[in-house]
C-alpha positions as semicolon CSV with decimal commas, in nm:
position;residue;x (nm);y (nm);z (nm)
1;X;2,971;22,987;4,415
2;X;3,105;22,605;4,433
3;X;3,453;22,613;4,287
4;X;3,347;22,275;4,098
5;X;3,728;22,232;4,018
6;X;3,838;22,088;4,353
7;X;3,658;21,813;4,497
8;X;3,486;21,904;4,818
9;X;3,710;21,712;5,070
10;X;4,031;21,869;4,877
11;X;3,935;22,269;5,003
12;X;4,185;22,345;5,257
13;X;3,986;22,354;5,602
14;X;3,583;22,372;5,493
15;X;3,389;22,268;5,262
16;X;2,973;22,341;5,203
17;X;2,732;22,063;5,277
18;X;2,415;21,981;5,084
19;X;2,130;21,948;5,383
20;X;1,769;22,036;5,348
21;X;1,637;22,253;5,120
22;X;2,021;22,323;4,978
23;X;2,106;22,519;5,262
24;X;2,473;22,615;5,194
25;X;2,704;22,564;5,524
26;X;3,031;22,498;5,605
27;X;3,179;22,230;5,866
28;X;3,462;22,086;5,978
29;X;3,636;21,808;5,762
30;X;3,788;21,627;6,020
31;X;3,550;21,294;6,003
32;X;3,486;21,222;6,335
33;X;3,321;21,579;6,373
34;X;3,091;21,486;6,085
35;X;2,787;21,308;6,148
36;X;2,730;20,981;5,948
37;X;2,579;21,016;5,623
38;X;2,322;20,806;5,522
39;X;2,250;20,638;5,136
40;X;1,911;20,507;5,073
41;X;1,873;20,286;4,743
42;X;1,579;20,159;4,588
43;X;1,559;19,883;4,283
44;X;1,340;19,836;4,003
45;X;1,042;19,664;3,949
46;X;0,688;19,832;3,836
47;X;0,421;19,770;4,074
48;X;0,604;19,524;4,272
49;X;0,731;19,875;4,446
50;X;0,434;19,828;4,686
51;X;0,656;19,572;4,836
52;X;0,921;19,814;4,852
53;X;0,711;20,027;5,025
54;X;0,616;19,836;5,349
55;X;0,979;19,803;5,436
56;X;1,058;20,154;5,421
57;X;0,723;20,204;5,601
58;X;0,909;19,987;5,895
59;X;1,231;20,213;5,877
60;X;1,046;20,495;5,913
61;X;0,836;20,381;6,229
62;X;1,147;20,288;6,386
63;X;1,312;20,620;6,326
64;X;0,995;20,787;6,452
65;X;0,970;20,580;6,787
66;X;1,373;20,624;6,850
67;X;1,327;21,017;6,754
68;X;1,017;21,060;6,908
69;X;0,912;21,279;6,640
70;X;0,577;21,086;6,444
71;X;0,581;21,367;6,149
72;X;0,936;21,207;6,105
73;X;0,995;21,136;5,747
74;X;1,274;20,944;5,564
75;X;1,431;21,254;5,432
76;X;1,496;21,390;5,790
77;X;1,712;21,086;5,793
78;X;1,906;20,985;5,440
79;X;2,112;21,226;5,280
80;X;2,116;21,059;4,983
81;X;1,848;20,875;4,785
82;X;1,852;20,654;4,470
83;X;1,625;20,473;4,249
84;X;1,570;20,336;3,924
85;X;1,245;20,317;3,732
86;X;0,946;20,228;4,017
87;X;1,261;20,285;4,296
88;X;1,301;20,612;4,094
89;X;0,957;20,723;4,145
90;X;0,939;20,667;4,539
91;X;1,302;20,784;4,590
92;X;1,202;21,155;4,424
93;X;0,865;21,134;4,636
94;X;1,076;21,046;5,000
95;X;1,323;21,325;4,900
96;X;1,031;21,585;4,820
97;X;0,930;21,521;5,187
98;X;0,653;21,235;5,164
99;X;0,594;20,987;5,472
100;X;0,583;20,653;5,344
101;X;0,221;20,579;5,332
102;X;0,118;20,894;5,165
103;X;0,373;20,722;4,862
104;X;0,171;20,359;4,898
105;X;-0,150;20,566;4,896
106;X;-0,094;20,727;4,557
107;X;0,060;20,415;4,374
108;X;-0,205;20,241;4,504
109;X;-0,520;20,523;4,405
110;X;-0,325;20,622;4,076
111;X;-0,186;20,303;3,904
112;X;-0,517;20,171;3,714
113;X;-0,458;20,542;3,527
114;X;-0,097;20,502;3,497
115;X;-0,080;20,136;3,367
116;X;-0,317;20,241;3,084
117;X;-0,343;19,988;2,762
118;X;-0,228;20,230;2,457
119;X;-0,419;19,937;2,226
120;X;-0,742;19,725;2,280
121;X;-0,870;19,398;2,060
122;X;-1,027;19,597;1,806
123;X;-0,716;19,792;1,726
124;X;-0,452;19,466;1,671
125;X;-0,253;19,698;1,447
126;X;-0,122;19,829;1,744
127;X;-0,050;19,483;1,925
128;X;0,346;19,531;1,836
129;X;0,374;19,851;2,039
130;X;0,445;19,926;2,399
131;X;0,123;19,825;2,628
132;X;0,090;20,118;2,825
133;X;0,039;20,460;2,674
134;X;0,281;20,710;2,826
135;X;0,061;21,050;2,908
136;X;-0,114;20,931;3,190
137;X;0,209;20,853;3,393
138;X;0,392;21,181;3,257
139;X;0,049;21,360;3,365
140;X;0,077;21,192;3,683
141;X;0,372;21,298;3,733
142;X;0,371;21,663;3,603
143;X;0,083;21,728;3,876
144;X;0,295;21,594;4,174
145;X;0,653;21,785;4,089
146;X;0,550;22,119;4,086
147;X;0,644;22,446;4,253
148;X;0,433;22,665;4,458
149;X;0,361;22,867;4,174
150;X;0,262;22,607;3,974
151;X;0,543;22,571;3,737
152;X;0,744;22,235;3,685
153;X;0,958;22,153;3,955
154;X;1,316;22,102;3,811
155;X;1,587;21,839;3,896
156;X;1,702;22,154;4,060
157;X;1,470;22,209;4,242
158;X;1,501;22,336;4,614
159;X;1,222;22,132;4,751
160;X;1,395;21,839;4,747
161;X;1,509;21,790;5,104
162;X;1,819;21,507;4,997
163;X;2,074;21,445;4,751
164;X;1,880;21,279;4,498
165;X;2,044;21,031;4,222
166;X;1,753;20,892;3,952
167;X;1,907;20,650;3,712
168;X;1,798;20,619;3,350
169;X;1,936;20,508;2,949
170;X;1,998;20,749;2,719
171;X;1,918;20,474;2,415
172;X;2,059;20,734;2,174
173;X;2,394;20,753;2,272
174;X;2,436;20,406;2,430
175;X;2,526;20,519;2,790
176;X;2,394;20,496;3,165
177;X;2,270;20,787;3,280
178;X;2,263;20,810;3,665
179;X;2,154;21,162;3,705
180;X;2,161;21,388;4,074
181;X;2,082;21,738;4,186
182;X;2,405;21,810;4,334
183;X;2,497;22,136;4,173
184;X;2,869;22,031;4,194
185;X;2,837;21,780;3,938
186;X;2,999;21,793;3,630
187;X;2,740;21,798;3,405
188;X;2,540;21,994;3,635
189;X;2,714;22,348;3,658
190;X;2,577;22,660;3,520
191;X;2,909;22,766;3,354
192;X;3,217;22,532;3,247
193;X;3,514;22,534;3,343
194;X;3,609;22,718;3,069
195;X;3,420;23,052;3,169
196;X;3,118;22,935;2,903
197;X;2,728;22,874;2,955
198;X;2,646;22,524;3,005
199;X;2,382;22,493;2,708
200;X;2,270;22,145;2,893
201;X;2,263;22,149;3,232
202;X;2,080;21,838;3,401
203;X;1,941;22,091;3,697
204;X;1,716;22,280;3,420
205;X;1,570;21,903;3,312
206;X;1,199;21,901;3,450
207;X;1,174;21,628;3,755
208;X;0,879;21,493;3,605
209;X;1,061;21,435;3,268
210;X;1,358;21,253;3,427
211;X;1,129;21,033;3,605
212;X;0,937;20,915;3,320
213;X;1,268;20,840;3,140
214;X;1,413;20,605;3,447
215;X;1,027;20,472;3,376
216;X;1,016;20,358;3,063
217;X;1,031;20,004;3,038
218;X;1,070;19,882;2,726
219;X;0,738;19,685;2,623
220;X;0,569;19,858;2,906
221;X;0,593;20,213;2,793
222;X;0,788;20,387;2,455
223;X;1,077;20,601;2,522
224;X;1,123;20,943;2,665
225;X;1,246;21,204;2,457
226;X;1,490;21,439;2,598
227;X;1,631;21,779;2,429
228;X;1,930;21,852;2,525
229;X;2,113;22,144;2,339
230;X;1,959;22,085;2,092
231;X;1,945;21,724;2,014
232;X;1,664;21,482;2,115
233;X;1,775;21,203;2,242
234;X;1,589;20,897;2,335
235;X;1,591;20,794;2,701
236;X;1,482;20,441;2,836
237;X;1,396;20,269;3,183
238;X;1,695;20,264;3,391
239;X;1,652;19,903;3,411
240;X;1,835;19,883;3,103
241;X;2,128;19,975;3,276
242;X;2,356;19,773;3,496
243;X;2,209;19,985;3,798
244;X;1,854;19,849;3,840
245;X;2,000;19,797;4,142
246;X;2,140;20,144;4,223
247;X;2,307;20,067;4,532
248;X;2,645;20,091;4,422
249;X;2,630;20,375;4,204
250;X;2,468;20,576;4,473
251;X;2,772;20,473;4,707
252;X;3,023;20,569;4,466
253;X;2,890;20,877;4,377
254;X;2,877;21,004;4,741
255;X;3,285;20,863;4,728
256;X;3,447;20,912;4,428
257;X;3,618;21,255;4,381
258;X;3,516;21,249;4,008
259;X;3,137;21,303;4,131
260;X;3,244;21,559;4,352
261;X;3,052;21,472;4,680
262;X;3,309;21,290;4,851
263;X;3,180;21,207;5,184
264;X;3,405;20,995;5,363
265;X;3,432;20,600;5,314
266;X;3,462;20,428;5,662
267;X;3,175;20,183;5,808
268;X;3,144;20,461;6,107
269;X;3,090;20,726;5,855
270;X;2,856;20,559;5,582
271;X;2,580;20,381;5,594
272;X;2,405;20,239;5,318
273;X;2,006;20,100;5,306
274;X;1,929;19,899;5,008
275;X;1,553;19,761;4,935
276;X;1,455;19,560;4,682
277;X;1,125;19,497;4,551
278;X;1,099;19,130;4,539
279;X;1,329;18,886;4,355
280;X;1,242;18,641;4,133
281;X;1,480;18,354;3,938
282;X;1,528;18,387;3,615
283;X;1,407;17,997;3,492
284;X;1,348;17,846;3,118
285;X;1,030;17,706;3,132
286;X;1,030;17,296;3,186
287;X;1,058;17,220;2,784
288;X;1,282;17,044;2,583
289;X;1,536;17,264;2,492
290;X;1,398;17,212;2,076
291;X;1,094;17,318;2,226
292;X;1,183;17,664;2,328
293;X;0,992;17,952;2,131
294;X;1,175;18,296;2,083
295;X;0,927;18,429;2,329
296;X;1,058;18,180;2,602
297;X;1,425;18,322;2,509
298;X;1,353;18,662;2,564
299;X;1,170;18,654;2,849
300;X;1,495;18,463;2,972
301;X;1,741;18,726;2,858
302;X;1,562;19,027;2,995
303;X;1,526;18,856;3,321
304;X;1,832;18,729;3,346
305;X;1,994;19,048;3,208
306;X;1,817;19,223;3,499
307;X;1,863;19,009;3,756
308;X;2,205;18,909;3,727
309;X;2,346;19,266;3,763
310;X;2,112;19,332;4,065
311;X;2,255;19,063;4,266
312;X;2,605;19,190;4,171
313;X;2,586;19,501;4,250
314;X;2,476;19,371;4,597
315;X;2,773;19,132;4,649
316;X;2,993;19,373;4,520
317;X;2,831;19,621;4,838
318;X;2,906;19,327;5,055
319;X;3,270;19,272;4,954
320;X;3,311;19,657;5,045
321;X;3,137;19,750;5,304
322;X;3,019;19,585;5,653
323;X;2,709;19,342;5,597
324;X;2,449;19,388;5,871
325;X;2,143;19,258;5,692
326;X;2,122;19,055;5,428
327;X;1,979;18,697;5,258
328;X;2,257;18,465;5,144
329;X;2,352;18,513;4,801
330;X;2,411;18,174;4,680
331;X;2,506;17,849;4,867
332;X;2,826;17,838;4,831
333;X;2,941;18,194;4,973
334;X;2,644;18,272;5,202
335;X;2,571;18,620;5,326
336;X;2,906;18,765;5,341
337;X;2,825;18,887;5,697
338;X;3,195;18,826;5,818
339;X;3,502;19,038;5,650
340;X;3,602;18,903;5,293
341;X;3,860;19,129;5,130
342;X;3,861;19,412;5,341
343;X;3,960;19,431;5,722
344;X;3,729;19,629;6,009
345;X;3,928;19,896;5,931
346;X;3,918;19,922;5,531
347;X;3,552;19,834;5,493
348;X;3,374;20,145;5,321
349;X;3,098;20,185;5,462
350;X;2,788;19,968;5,679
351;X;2,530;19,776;5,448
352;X;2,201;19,620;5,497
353;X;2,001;19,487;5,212
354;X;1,647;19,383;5,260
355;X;1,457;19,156;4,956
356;X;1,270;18,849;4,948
357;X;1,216;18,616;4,673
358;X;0,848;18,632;4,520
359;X;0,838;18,333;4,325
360;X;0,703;17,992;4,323
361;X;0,872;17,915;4,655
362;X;0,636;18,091;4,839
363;X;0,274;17,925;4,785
364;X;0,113;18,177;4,774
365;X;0,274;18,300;4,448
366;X;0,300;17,920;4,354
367;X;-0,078;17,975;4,340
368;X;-0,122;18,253;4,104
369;X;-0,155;18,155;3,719
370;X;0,195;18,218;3,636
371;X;0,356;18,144;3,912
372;X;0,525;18,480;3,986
373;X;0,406;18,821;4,016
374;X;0,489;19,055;3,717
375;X;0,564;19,409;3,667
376;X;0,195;19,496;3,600
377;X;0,044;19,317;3,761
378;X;-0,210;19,513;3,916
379;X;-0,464;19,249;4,080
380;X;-0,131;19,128;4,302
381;X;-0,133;19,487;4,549
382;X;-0,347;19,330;4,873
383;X;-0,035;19,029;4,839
384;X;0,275;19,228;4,788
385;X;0,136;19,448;5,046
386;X;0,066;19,123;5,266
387;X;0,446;19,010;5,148
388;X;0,627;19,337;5,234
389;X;0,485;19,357;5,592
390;X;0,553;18,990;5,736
391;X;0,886;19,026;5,526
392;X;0,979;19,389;5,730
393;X;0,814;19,255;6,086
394;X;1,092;18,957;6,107
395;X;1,387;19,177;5,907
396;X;1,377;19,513;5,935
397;X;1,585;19,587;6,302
398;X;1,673;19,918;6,487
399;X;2,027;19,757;6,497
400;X;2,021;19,702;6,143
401;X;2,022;20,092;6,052
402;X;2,337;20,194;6,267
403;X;2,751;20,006;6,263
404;X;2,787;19,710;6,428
405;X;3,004;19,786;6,726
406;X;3,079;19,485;6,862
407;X;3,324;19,211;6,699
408;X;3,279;19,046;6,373
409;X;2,929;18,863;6,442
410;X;2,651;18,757;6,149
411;X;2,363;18,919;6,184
412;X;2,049;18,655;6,328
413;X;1,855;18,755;6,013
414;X;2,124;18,680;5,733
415;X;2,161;18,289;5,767
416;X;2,423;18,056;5,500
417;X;2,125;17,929;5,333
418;X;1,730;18,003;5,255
419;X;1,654;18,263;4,995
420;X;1,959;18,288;4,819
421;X;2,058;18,186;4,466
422;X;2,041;17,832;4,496
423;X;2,249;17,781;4,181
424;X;2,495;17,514;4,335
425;X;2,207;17,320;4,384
């Protein structure tokens, strides 16, 4: 049994490793016997996942061709996967052991059902409540996260292959809930430290159930609702949260002692993969300010909101760790590709970010009735799938996925200007 009072790197000479199917091991802690660990984070952003989707496609061909394996999936390679809300979905699916296009297959076959209206025109009663009704995407998921026997799969499950961190809101209490399987985990442990049961422990929470709380969007779908000892609690999309972007969470839970993982923190030891699923500014329409509806403000705030904390918690990655990959972030600062704060020898971990904006800049999007392509939208699949693949053909590199060995040297791909925030413009 874990002793889940001493952080894993603090046990004397061993300490167990999480690896495929939970196999318990021991190996040595001196770092450089340890082979890198690998993160794997994956934003929000409904059906613009697809997008998502063709660049891990591309990371997984390349670790295929280098491995010479072609069953190769991503969780042979990442020991740790994150996601929130669509990311949430396609992170449990890579950890469960899914190649890539078996994932794009079944958002592509099973989305009409899951993005289905809960109202119609002859019901406008029900205009003020969320679109979508919520049993087909619970169903949809209950079907997939299953044991052999047929029961629901738990968050516990040992058919996960990774580490596995899905982010939600508990809208009850107020708080962020980034949630993992590693039995270590505080919240996770059978008995307390104080010798009693755990009457809520997150590894007895059905998969499916935790997924369709990172899920729910609000106007898109209504809340989950959670029991736990006792107490239903509401739980929203983990959009809501300031980790749509879960890349730095997932990084500082495989870090921090508190989490109890504690893999080590150097850029030969680490490396972190963060996909996006498309960005998109978030504008006021062209109006006179007195000419601004309510509807026009909070379609601002929510995007903004959103967006705003993505993009920091991927300069934030940058300022730690060792930038391989990456658009510029604004104008002014670029792509952060050189050391900032942190000499070779202090930066965390290595970092490559892929995401493209899908707005009006591209004409193809300019084209589309509302210039952009929204969470539902539905119609938009043949073009984000057309986006994601030129976008991972010129990015996605073998070098990308591995430290940078040589000097301090931007990468070709992450240039001072282009797609970043152009907000000193």
């Amino acid at each position: 049994m874990i002793d889940a009072g001493v952080p894993w790197h603090g046990r004397m000479e061993h300490a167990p490793v999480l690896r495929a199917g939970y196999a318990t091991g021991t190996v040595p802690l001196n770092a450089a016997e340890v082979p890198m660990k690998r993160i794997l984070a994956l934003d929000g952003g409904g059906i613009r996942g697809v997008f998502t989707l063709q660049i891990l496609a591309r990371i997984e061909e390349l670790f295929r061709e280098e491995r010479k394996t072609e069953n190769l999936v991503l969780a042979d390679v990442y020991d740790l996967i994150a996601g929130t809300s669509t990311g949430a979905i396609i992170a449990a699916f890579l950890s469960w052991g899914l190649p890539v296009r078996e994932i794009e297959r079944l958002y592509i076959a099973y989305s009409p059902k899951m993005f289905k209206k809960s109202w119609n025109l002859l019901q406008p009663w029900k205009f003020l409540r969320p679109v979508y009704a919520p049993e087909a995407i619970a169903g949809f998921f209950r079907e997939r996260f299953v044991e052999g026997d047929g029961t629901p799969a738990l968050l516990g499950t040992e058919r996960l292959k990774t580490l596995l961190l899905l982010v939600t809101r508990n809208a009850s209490t107020g708080g962020s809930w980034p949630v993992t399987n590693n039995p270590a985990a505080r919240y996770n442990l059978r008995v307390l430290e104080d010798g009693a049961p755990n009457p809520q422990c997150n590894l007895d929470l059905p998969l499916w159930q935790v997924l369709r709380a990172s899920t729910a969007a609000p106007w898109y779908f209504p809340p989950e609702e959670i029991t736990l000892a006792g107490t239903t609690h509401l739980f929203a999309d983990g959009g809501m949260t300031p980790y749509n972007n879960p890349v730095l969470i997932a990084v500082l839970t495989a870090t921090l002692p508190c989490y109890r993982i504690c893999w080590p923190a150097t850029r030969d030891a680490l490396h972190v993969t963060s996909v996006g699923t498309g960005s998109a500014r978030a504008r006021m329409p062209g109006k006179p300010a007195a000419d601004l509806s309510m509807k026009d403000h909070l379609e601002y705030i929510a995007n903004a909101l959103v967006g705003g904390g993505a993009w920091e918690q991927d300069f934030l990655c940058r300022v730690m760790g060792d930038c391989v990959h990456g658009a510029a972030l604004d104008l002014e600062i670029g792509a952060l590709a050189i050391p900032t704060l942190l000499g070779r020898q202090e930066q965390k971990f290595t970092y490559a970010r892929y995401d493209k904006l899908l707005d009006a800049t591209d004409p193809r999007i300019k084209a589309l009735p509302e210039g952009e392509i929204k969470l539902d939208a539905l119609d938009q699949v043949p073009l984000l799938q057309e986006l994601g693949r030129e976008y991972a053909e010129q990015h996605v590199k073998r070098e990308h996925l591995y430290p940078r060995r040589e000097d301090f040297r931007p990468c070709a791909c992450s240039g001072t200007g282009g797609e970043g925030d152009d907000r000193r413009s």
